[in-house]
C-alpha positions in Angstrom: 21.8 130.2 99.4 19.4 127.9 98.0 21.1 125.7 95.7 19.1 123.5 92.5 19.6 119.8 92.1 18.4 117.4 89.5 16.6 114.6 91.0 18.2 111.4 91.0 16.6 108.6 88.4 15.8 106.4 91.1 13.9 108.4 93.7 10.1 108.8 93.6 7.6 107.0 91.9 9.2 107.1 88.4 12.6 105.6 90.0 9.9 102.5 91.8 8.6 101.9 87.9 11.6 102.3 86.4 13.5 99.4 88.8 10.2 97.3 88.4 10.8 96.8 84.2 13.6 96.1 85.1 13.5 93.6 87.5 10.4 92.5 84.7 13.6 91.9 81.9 15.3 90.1 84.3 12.4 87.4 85.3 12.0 87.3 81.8 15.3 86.5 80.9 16.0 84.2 83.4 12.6 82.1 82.5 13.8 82.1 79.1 17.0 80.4 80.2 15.4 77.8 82.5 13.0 77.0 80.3 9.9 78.4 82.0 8.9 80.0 79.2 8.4 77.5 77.0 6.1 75.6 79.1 3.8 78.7 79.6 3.8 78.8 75.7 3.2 75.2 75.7 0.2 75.5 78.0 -1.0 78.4 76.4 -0.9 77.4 72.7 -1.5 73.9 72.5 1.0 71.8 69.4 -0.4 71.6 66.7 -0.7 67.8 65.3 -0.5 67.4 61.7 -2.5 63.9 60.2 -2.0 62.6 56.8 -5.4 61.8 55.7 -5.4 59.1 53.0 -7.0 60.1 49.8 -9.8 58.3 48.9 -8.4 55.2 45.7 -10.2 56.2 42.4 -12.1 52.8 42.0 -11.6 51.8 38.4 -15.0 51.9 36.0 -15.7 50.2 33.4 -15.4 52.3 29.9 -18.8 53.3 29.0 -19.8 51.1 25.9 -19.4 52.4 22.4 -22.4 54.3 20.8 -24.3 51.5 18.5 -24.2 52.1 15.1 -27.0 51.3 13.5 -26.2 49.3 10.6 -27.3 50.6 7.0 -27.8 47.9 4.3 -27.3 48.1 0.9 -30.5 48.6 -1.2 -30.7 45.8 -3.8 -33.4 46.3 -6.2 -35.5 42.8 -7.0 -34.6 41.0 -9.7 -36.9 41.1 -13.1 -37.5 38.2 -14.5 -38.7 38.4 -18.3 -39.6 35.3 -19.6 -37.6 34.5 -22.6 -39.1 31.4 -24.9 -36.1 30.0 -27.0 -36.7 29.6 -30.5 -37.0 25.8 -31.6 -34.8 24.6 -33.9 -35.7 22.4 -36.7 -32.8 19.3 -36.7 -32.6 16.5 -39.1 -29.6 14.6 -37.0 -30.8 11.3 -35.9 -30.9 10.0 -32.5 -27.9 8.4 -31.2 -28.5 4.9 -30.3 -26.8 3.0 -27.6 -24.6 0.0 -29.2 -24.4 -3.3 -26.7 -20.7 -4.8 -27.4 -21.2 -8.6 -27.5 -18.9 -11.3 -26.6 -17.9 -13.1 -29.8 -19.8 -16.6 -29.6 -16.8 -19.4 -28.0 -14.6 -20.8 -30.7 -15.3 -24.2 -30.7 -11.8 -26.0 -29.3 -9.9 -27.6 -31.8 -10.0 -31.4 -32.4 -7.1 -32.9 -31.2 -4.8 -34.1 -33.4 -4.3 -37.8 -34.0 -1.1 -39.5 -31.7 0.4 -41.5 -29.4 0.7 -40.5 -25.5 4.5 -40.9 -23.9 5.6 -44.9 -22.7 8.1 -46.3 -21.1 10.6 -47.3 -22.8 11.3 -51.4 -22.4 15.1 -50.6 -23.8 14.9 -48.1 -20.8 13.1 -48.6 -17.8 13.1 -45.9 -15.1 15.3 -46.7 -12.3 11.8 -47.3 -9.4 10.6 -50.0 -7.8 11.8 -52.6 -5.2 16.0 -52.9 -5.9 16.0 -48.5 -5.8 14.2 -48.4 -2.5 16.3 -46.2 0.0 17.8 -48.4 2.4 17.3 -45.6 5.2 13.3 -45.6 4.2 13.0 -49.4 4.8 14.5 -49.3 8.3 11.8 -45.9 9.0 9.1 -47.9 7.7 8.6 -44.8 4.9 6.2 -45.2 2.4 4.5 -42.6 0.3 3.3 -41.7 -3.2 4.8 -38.6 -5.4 4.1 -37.3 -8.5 7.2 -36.4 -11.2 6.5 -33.7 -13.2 8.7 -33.6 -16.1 9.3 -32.9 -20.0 10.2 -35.4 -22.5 11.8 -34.2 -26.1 10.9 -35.3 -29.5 14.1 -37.7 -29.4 12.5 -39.2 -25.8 15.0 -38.0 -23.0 13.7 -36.8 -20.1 14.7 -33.0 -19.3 13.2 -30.3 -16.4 12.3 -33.2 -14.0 10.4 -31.7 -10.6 8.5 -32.9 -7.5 4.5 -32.2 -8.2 3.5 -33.7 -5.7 5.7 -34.8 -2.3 5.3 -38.0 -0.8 5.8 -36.7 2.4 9.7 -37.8 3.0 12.3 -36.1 1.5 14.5 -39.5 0.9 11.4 -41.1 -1.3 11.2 -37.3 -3.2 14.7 -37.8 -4.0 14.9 -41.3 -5.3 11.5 -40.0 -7.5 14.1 -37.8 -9.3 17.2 -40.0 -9.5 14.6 -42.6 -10.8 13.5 -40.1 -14.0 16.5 -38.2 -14.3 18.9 -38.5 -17.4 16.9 -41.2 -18.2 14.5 -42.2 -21.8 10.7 -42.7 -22.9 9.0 -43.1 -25.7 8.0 -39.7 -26.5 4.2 -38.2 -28.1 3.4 -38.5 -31.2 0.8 -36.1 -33.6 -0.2 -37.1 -36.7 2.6 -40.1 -36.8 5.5 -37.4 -36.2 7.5 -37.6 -32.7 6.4 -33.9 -30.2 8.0 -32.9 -26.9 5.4 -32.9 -24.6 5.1 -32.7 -20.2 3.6 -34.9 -18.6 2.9 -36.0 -15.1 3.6 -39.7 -13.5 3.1 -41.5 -10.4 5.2 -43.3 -8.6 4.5 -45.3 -5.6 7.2 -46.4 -2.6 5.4 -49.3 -0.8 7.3 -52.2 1.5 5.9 -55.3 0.1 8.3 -57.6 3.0 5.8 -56.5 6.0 
């Protein structure tokens, strides 16, 4: 008795294709795993390189100048000149004349009045000459003139004595003063009546034993 089978998945041509996929999965896999695959990707799409392209520096203008303005003057109106004759005025004030201030003519100088100049007084003669000479001047060979300036009262005494004039040593100055000092004269006289006047005097320091 004949008796029905079901063919068997791998016999005949659909069992060949069916253990080729399969063996196809397998290669896959196994290229996937060593890394086969990758370099066929590699080879068939190239990498992609990505650049940074640098963008271009705005270079910096200069502002654009400002819009001129033109500039509107002011419309000033010329000036009218109306000629305007002032009235003259009748005056009957008199010119003012200039006065020159003179000096005064010079006062004549009064006359002197009638008198006597200052003496020496023989009851007292000033203490100069030979016996005051400073012994110290003699042995320096000092000699010299001075003039006494000095004032001498209405009763004659000799006040406010002063050198004038030095003689050039200050020992001969000295013994000019102690010469006049404290000492009297006969003083001015106006119109017969005793003045105190000043007066100036000489005296002279000269070695007479050269």
């Amino acid at each position: 008795m004949y008796k029905y089978e079901e063919p068997s998945l791998f016999s005949g041509r659909r069992g060949a294709a069916f253990i080729a996929v399969i063996i196809l999965h397998i290669g896959i896999v196994w290229a996937f795993y060593t890394g086969l695959a990758g370099k066929l990707v590699q080879k068939i799409i190239p990498p992609v390189e990505i650049a940074q392209i640098d963008k271009q520096k705005e270079v910096d203008k200069p502002p654009p100048p400002p819009p001129k303005l033109e500039e509107i003057k002011p419309f000033v109106p010329p000036p009218e000149f109306v000629d305007i004759q002032a009235p003259q005025v009748e005056t009957t004030a008199i010119t003012q004349t200039t006065q020159v201030n003179r000096p005064p003519p010079p006062v004549a100088a009064a006359a002197p009045k009638p008198g006597t100049p200052i003496k020496q007084d023989p009851r007292h003669p000033l203490r100069i000459g030979e016996d005051y000479y400073p012994d110290a001047s003699k042995r320096a060979n000092e000699e010299g003139r001075c003039v006494v300036l000095m004032t001498v009262s209405a009763d004659g005494k000799i006040t406010n004595e002063s050198i004038q004039t030095s003689s050039g040593f200050p020992r001969l100055d000295e013994a000019c003063l102690k010469g006049v000092h404290g000492q009297r004269m006969l003083p001015a006289t106006e119109e017969g009546k005793p003045v105190e006047k000043t007066v100036s005097i000489p005296i002279v320091w000269k070695l007479t034993g050269k």
